[in-house]
N, CA, C and O of each residue as an XYZ file, in Angstrom:
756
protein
N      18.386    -13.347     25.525
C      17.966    -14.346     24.568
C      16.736    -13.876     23.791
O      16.599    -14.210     22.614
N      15.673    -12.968     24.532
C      14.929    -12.718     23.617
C      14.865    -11.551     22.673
O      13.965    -11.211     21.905
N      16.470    -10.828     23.010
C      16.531     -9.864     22.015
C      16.930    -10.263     20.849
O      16.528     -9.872     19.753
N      18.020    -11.335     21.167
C      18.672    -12.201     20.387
C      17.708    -12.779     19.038
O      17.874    -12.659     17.824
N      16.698    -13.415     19.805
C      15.368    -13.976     19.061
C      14.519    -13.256     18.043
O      14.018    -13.637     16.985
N      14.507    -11.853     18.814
C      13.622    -10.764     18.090
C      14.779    -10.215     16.705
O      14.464     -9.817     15.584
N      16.186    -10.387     17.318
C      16.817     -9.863     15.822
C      16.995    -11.081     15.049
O      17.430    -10.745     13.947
N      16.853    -12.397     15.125
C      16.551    -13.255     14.243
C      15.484    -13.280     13.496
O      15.666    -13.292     12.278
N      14.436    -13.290     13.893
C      12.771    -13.343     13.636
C      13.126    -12.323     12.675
O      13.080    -12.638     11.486
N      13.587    -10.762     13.105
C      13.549     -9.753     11.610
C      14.525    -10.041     10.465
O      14.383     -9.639      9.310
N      15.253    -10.581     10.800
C      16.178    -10.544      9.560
C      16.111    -11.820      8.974
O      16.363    -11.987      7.781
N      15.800    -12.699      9.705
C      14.940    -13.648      8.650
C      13.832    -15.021      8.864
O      13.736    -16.199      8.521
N      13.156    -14.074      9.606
C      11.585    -14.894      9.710
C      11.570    -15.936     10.673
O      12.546    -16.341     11.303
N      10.415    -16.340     10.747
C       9.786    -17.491     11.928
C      11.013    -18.768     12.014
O      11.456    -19.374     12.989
N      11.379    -18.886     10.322
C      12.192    -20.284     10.041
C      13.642    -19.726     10.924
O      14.252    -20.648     11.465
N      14.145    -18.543     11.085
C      15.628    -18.292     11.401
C      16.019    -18.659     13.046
O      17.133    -18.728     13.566
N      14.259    -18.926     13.828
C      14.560    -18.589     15.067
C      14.760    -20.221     15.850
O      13.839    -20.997     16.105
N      15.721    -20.363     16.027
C      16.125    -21.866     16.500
C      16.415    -21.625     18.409
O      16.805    -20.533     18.823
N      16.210    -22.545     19.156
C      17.007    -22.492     19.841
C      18.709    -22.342     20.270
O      19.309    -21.709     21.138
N      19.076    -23.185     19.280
C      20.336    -22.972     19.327
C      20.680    -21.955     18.651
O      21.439    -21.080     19.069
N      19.985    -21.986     17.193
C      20.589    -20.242     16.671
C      20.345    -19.018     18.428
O      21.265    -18.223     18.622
N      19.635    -19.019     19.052
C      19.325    -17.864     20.128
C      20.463    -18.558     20.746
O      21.108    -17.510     20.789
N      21.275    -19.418     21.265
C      22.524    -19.121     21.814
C      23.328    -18.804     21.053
O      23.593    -17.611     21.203
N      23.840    -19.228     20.335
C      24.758    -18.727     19.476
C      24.746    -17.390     19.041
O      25.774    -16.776     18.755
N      23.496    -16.873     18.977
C      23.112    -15.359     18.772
C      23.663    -14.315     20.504
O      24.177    -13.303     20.982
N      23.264    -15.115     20.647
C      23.213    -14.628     22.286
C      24.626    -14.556     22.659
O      24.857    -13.495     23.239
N      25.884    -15.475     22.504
C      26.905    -15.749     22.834
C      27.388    -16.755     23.896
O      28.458    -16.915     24.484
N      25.939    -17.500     23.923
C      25.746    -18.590     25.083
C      26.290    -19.929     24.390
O      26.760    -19.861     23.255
N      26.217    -21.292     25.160
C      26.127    -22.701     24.437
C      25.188    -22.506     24.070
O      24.336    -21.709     24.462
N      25.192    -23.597     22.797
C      23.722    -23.794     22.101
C      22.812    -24.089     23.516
O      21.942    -23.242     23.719
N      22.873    -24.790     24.153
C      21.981    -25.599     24.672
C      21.559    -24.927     25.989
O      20.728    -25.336     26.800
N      22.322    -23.784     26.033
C      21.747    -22.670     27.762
C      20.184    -22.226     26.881
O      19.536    -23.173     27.329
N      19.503    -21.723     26.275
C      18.563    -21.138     25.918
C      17.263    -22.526     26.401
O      16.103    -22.381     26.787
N      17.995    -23.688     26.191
C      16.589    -24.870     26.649
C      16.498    -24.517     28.460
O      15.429    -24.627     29.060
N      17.574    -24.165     29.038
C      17.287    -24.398     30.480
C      16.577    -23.304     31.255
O      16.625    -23.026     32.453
N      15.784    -22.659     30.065
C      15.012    -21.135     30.243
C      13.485    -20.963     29.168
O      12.618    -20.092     29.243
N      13.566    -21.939     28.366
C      12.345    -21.865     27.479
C      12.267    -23.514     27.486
O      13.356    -24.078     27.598
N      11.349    -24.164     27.402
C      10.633    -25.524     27.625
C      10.568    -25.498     25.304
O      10.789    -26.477     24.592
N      10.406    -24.852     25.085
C      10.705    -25.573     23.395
C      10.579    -23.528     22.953
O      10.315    -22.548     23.649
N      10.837    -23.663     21.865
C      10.923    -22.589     20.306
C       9.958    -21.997     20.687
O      10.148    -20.780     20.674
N       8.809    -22.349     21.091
C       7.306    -21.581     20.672
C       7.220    -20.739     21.768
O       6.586    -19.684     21.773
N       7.941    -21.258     22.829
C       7.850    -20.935     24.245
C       8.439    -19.533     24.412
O       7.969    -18.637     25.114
N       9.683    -19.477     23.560
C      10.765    -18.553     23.306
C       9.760    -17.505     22.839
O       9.295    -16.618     23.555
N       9.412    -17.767     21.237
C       8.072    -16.965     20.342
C       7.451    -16.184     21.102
O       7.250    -14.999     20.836
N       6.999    -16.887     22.351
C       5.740    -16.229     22.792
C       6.214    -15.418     23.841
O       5.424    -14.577     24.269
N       7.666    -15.509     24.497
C       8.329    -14.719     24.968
C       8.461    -13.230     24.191
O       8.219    -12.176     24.779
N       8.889    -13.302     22.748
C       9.371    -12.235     22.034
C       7.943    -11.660     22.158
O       7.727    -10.600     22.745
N       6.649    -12.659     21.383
C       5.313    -11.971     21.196
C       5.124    -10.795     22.428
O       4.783     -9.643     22.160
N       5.360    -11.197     23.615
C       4.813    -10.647     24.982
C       5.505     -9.439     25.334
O       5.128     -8.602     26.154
N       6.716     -9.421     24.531
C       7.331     -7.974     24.832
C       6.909     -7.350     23.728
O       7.228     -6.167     23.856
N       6.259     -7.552     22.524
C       6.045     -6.413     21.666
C       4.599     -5.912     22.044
O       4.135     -4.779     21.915
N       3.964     -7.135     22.582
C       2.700     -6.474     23.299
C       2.392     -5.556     24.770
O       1.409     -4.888     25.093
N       3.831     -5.874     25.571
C       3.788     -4.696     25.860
C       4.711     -3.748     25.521
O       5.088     -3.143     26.525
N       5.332     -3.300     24.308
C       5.411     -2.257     23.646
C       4.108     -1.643     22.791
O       4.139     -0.419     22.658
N       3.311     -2.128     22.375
C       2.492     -2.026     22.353
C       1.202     -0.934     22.880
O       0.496     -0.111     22.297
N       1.317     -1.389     24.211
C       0.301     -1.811     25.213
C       1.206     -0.412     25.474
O       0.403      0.482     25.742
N       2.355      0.012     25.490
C       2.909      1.332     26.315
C       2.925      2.142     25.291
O       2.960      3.330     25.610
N       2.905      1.831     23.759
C       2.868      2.844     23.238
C       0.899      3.434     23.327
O       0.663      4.542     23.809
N       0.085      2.813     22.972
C      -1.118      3.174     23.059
C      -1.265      3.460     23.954
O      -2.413      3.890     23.842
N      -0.868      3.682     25.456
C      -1.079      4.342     26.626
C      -0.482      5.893     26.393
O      -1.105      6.944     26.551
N       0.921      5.720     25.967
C       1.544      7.168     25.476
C       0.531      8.405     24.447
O       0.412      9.624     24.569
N      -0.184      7.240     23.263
C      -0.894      8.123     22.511
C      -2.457      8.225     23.565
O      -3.186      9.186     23.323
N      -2.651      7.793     24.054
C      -3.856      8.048     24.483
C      -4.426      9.182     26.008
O      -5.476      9.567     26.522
N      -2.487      9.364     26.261
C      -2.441     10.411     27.165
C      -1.932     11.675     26.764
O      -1.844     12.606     27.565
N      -1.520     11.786     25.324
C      -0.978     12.636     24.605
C      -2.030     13.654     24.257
O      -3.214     13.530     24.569
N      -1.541     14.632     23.615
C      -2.084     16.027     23.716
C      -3.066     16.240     22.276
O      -3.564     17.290     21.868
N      -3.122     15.323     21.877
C      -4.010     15.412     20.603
C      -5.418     15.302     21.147
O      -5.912     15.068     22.249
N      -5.952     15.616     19.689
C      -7.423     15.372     19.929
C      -7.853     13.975     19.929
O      -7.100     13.276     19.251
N      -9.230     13.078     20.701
C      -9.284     11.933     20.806
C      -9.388     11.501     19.253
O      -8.602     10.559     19.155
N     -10.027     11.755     17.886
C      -9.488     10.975     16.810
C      -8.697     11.158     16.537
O      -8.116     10.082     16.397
N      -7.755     12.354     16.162
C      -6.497     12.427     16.187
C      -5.625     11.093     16.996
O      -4.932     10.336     16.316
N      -5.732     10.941     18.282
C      -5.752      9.682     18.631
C      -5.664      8.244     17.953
O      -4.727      7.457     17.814
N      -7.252      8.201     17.518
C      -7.224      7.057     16.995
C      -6.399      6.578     15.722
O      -6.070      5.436     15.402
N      -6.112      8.059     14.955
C      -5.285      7.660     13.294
C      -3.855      7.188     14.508
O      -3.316      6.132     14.179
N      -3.381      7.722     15.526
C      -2.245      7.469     15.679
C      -1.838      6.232     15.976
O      -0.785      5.674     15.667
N      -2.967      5.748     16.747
C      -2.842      4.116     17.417
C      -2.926      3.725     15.800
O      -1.976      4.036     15.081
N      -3.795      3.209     15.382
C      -3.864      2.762     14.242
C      -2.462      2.772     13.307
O      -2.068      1.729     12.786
N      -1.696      4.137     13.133
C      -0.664      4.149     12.205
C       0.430      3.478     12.988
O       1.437      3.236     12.322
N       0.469      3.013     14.646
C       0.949      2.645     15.443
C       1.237      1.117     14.864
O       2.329      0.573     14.700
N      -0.321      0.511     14.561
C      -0.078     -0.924     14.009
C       0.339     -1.113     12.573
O       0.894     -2.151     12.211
N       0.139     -0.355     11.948
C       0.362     -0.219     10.411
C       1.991     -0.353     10.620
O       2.667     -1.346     10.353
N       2.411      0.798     11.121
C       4.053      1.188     10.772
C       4.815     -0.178     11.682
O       5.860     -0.637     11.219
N       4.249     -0.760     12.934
C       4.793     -2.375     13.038
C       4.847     -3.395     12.193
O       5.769     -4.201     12.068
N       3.494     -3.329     11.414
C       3.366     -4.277     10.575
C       4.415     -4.013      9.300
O       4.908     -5.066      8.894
N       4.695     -3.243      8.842
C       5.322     -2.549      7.688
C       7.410     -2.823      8.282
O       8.364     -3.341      7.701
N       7.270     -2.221      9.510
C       8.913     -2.449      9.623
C       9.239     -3.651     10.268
O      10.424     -3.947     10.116
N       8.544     -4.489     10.979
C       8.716     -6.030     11.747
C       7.722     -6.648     10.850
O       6.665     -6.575     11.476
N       7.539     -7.114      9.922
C       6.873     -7.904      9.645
C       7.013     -9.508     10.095
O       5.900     -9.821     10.516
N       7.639    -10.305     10.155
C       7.541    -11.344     10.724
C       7.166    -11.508     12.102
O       6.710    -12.625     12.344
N       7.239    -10.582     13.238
C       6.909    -10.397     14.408
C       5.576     -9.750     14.678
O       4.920     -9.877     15.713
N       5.192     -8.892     13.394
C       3.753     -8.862     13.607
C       2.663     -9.949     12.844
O       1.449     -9.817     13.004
N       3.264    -11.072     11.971
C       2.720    -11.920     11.878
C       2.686    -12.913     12.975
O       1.916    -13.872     12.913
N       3.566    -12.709     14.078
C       3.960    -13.966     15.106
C       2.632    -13.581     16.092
O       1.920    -14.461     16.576
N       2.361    -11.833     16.359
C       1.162    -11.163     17.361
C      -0.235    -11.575     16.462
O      -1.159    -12.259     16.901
N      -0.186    -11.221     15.642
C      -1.558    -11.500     14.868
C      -1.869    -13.038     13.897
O      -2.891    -13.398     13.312
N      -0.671    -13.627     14.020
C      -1.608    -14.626     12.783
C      -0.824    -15.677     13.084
O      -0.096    -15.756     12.094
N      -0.442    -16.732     13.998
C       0.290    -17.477     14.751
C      -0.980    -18.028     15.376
O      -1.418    -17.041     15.968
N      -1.637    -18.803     15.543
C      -2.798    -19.359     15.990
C      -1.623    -20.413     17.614
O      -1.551    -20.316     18.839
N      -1.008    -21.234     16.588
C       0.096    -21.906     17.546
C       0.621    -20.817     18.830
O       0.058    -20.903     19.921
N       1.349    -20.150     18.689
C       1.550    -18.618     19.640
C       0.709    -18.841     20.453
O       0.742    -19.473     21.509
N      -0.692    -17.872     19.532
C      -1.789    -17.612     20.561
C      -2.492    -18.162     21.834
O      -3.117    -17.645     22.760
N      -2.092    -19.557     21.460
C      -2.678    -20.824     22.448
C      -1.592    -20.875     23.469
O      -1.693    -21.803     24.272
N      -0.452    -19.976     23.622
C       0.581    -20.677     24.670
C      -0.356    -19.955     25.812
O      -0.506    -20.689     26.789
N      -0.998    -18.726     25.910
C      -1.370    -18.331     27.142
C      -0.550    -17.444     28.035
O       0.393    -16.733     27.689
N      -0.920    -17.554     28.912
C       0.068    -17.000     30.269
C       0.237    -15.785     30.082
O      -0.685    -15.056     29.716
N       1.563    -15.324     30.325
C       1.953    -13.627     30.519
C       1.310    -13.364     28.817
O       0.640    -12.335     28.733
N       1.423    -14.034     27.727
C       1.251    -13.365     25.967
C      -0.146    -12.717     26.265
O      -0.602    -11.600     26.018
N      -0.707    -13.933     26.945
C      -2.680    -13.755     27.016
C      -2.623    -11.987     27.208
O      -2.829    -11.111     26.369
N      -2.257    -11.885     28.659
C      -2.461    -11.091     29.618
C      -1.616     -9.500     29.093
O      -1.907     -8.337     29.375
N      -0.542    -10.039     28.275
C       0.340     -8.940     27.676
C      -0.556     -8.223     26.058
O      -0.673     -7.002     25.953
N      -1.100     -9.179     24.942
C      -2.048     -8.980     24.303
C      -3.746     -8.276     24.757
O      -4.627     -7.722     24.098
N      -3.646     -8.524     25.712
C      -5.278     -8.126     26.061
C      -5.058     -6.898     26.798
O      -6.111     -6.268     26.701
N      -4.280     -6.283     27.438
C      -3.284     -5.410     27.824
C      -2.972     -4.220     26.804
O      -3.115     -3.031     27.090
N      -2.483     -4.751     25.458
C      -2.669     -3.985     24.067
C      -3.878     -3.492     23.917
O      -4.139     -2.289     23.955
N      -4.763     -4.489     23.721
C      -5.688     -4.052     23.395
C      -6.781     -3.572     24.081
O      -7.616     -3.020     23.366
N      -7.056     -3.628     25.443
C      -7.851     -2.826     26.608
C      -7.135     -1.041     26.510
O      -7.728     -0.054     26.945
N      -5.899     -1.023     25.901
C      -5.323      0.698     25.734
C      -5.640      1.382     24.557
O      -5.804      2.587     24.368
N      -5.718      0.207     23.616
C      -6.547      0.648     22.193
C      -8.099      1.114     22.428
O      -8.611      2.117     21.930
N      -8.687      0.242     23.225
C      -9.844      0.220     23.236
C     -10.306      1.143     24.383
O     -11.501      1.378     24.560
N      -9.448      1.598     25.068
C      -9.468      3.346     25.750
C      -9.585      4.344     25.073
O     -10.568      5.085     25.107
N      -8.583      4.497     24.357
C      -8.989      5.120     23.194
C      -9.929      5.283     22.087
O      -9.891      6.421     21.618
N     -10.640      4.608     21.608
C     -11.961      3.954     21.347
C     -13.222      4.867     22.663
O     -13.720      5.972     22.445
N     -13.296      4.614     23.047
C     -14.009      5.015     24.349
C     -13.805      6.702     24.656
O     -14.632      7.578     24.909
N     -12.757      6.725     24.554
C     -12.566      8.248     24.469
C     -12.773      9.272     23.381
O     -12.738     10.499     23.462
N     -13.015      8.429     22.265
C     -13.986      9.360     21.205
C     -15.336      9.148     21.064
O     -16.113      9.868     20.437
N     -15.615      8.057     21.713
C     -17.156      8.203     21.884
C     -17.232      9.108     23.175
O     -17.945     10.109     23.245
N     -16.495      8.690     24.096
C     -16.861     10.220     25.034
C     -17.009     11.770     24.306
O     -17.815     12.583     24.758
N     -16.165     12.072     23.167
C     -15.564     12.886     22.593
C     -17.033     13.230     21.826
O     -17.314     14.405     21.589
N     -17.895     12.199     21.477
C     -18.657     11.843     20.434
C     -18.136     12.062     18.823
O     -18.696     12.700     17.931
N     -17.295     11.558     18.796
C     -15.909     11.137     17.703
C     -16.328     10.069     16.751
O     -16.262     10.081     15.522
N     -16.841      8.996     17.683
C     -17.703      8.078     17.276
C     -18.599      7.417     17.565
O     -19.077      7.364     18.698
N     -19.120      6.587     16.272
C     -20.770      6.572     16.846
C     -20.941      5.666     18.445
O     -20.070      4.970     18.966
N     -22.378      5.955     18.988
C     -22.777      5.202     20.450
C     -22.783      3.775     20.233
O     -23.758      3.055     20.449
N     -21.795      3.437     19.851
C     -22.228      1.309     19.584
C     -21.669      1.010     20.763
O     -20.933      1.724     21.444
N     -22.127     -0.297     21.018
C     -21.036     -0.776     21.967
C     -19.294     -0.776     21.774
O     -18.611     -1.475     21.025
N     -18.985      0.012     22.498
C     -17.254      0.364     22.820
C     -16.403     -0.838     22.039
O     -15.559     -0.576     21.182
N     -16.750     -2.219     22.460
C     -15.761     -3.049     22.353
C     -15.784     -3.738     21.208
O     -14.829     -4.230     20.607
N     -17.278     -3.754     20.848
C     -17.402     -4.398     19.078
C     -16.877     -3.146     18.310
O     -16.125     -3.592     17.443
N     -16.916     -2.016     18.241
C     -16.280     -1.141     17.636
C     -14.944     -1.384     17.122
O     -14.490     -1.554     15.991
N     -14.133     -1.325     19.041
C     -12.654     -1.480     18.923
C     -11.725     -2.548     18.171
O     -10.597     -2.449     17.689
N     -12.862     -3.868     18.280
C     -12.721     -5.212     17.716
C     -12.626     -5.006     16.373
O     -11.609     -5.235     15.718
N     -14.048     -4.418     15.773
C     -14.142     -3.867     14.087
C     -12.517     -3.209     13.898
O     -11.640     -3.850     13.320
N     -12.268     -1.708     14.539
C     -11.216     -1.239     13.518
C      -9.879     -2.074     13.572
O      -9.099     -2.300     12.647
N      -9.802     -2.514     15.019
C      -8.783     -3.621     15.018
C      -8.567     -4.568     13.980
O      -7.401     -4.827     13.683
N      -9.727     -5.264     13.233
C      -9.556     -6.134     12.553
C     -10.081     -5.610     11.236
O     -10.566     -6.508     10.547
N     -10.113     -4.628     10.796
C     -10.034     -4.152      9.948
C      -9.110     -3.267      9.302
O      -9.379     -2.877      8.165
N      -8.152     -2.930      9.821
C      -7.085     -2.597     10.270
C      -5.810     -3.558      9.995
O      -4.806     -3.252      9.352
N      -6.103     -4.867     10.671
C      -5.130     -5.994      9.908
C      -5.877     -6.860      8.445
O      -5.257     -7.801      7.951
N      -7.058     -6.476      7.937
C      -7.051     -6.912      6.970
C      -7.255     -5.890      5.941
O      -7.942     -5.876      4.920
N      -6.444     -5.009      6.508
C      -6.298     -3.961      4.813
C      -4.739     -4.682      5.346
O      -4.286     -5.501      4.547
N      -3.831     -4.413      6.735
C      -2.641     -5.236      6.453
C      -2.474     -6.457      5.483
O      -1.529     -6.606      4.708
N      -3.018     -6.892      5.567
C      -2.925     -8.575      4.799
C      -3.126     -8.165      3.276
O      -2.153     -8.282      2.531
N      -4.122     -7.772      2.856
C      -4.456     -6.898      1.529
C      -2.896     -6.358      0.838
O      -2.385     -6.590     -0.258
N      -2.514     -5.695      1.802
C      -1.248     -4.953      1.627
C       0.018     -5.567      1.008
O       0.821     -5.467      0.080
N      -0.445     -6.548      2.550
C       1.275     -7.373      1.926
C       0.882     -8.753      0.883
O       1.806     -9.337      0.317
N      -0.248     -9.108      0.732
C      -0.118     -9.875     -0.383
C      -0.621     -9.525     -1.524
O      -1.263    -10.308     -2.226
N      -0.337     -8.077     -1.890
C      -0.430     -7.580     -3.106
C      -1.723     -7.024     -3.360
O      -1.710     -6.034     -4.092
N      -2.855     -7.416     -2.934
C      -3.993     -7.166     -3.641
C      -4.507     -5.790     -3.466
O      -5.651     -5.602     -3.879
N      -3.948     -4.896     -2.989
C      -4.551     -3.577     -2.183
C      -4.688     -2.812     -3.701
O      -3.575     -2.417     -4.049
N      -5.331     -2.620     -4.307
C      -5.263     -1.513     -5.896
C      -6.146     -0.584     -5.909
O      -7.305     -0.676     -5.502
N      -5.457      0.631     -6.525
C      -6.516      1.951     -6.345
C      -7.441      1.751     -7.197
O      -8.311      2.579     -6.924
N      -7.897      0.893     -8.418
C      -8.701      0.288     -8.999
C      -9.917     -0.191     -8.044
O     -11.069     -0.249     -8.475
N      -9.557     -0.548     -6.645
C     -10.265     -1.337     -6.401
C     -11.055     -0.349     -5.087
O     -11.697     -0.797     -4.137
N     -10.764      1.081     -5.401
C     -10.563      1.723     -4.284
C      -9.941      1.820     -2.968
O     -10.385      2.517     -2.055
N      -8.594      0.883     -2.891
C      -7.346      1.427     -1.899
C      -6.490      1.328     -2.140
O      -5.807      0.337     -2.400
N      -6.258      2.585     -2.108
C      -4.717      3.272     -2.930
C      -3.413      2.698     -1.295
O      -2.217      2.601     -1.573
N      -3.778      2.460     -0.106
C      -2.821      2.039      1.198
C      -3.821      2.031      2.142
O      -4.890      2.637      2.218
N      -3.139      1.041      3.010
C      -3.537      0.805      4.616
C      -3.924      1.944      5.350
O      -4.957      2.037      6.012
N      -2.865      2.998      5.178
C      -3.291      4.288      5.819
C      -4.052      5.087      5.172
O      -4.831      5.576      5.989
N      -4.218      5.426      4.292
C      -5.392      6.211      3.546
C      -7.009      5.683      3.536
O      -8.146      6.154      3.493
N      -6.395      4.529      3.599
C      -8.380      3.521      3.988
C      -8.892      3.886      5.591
O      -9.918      4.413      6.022
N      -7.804      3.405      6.175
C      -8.541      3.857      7.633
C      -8.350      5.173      8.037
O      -8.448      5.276      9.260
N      -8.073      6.401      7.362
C      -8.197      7.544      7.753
C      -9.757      7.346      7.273
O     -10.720      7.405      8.037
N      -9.813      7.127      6.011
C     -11.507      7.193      5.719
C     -12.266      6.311      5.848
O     -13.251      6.386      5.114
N     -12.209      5.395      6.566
C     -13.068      5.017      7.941
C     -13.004      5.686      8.977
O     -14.132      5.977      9.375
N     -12.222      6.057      9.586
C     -12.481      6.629     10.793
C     -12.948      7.988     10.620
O     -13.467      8.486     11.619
N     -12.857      8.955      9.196
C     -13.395     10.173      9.026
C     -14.854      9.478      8.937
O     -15.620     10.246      9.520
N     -15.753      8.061      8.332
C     -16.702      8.421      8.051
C     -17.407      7.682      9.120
O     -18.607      7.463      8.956
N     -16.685      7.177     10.435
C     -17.365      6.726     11.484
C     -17.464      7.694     12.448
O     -17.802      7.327     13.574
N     -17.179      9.166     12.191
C     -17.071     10.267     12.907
C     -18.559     10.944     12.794
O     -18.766     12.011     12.216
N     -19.138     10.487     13.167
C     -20.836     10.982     13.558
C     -20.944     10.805     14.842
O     -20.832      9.866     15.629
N     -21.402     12.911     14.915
C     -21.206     13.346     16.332
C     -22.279     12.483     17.210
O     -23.302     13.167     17.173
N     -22.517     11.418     17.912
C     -23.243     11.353     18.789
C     -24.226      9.914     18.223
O     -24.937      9.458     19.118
N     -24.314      9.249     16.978
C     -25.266      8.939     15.954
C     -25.276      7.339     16.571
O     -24.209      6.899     16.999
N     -26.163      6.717     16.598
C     -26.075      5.149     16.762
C     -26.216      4.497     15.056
O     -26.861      5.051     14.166
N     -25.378      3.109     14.901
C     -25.172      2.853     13.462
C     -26.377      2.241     13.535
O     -26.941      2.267     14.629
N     -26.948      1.649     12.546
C     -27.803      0.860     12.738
C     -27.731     -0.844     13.184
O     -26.874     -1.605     12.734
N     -28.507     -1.138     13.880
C     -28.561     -2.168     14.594
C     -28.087     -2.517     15.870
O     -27.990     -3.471     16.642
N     -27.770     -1.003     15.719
C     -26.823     -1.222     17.528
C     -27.756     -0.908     18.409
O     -27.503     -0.940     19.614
């Protein structure tokens, strides 16, 4: 049912994903998918929790991989970009679903999970001295969310090389080339 869900959600958005559409998708009665999810959102946060830990396993993969630790970081990073770009409705369901976010439980624990492997990575170029000595986790927080708001930029048009960003990926390569000071504390940290 929740693969079922996840190929609804892509092919056509938050509105496509019904309960009963997920049986009928599924090949079930409409009504087997209620005696396993308590309502829709419940389902949602089912799908959310497996992309976070896809997620959560791919940033473990890049962060044990044979690159260098920033090398690393463009990868996690192009990691969220290229989700956001080919699932888009499912990476609006992980990031911008406030409703979602509040269900809790395994999503909490599956999201924070994501991002404790991101934020290994993070840590491992300041070991690297890759990047600057700030605290680890406001860092990881910064490119994280800077990161989804060149996403957002992106998809609602406004991203212009006029404005100096020509894409999502070309901005945070040059952030992360110019947060690459060997050893340096930013200021105020």
């Amino acid at each position: 049912m929740i693969a079922s869900a996840t190929a609804l959600l892509d092919a056509g958005g938050e509105s496509a994903v019904t309960l009963r559409a997920v049986g009928h998708a599924s090949g079930i009665s409409h009504n087997a998918p209620y005696k396993h999810f308590k309502s829709r959102d419940a389902l949602l946060a089912a799908v959310a929790t497996t992309d976070f830990v896809w997620l959560a396993d791919t940033f473990r993969a890049v962060r044990h991989g044979a690159s260098a630790p920033a090398s690393k970081l463009t990868q996690a990073l192009k990691v969220i970009v290229h989700f956001s770009v080919e699932h888009p409705a499912r990476y609006r369901l992980l990031f911008n679903d406030p409703e979602i976010a509040a269900v809790g439980g395994d999503l909490e624990v599956s999201a924070r999970s994501a991002f404790a492997e991101f934020l290994g990575i993070v840590q491992d170029c300041q070991a690297a001295q890759k990047l600057p000595a700030v605290p680890d986790i406001a860092l990881a927080g910064l490119l994280f969310a800077t990161t989804h708001g060149l996403i957002g930029l992106a998809a609602s048009g406004r991203m212009h090389p006029e404005k100096g960003l020509s894409s999502v990926e070309s901005s945070l390569k040059m952030l992360v080339s110019l947060l690459q000071v060997s050893g340096t504390k930013l200021p105020g940290s």
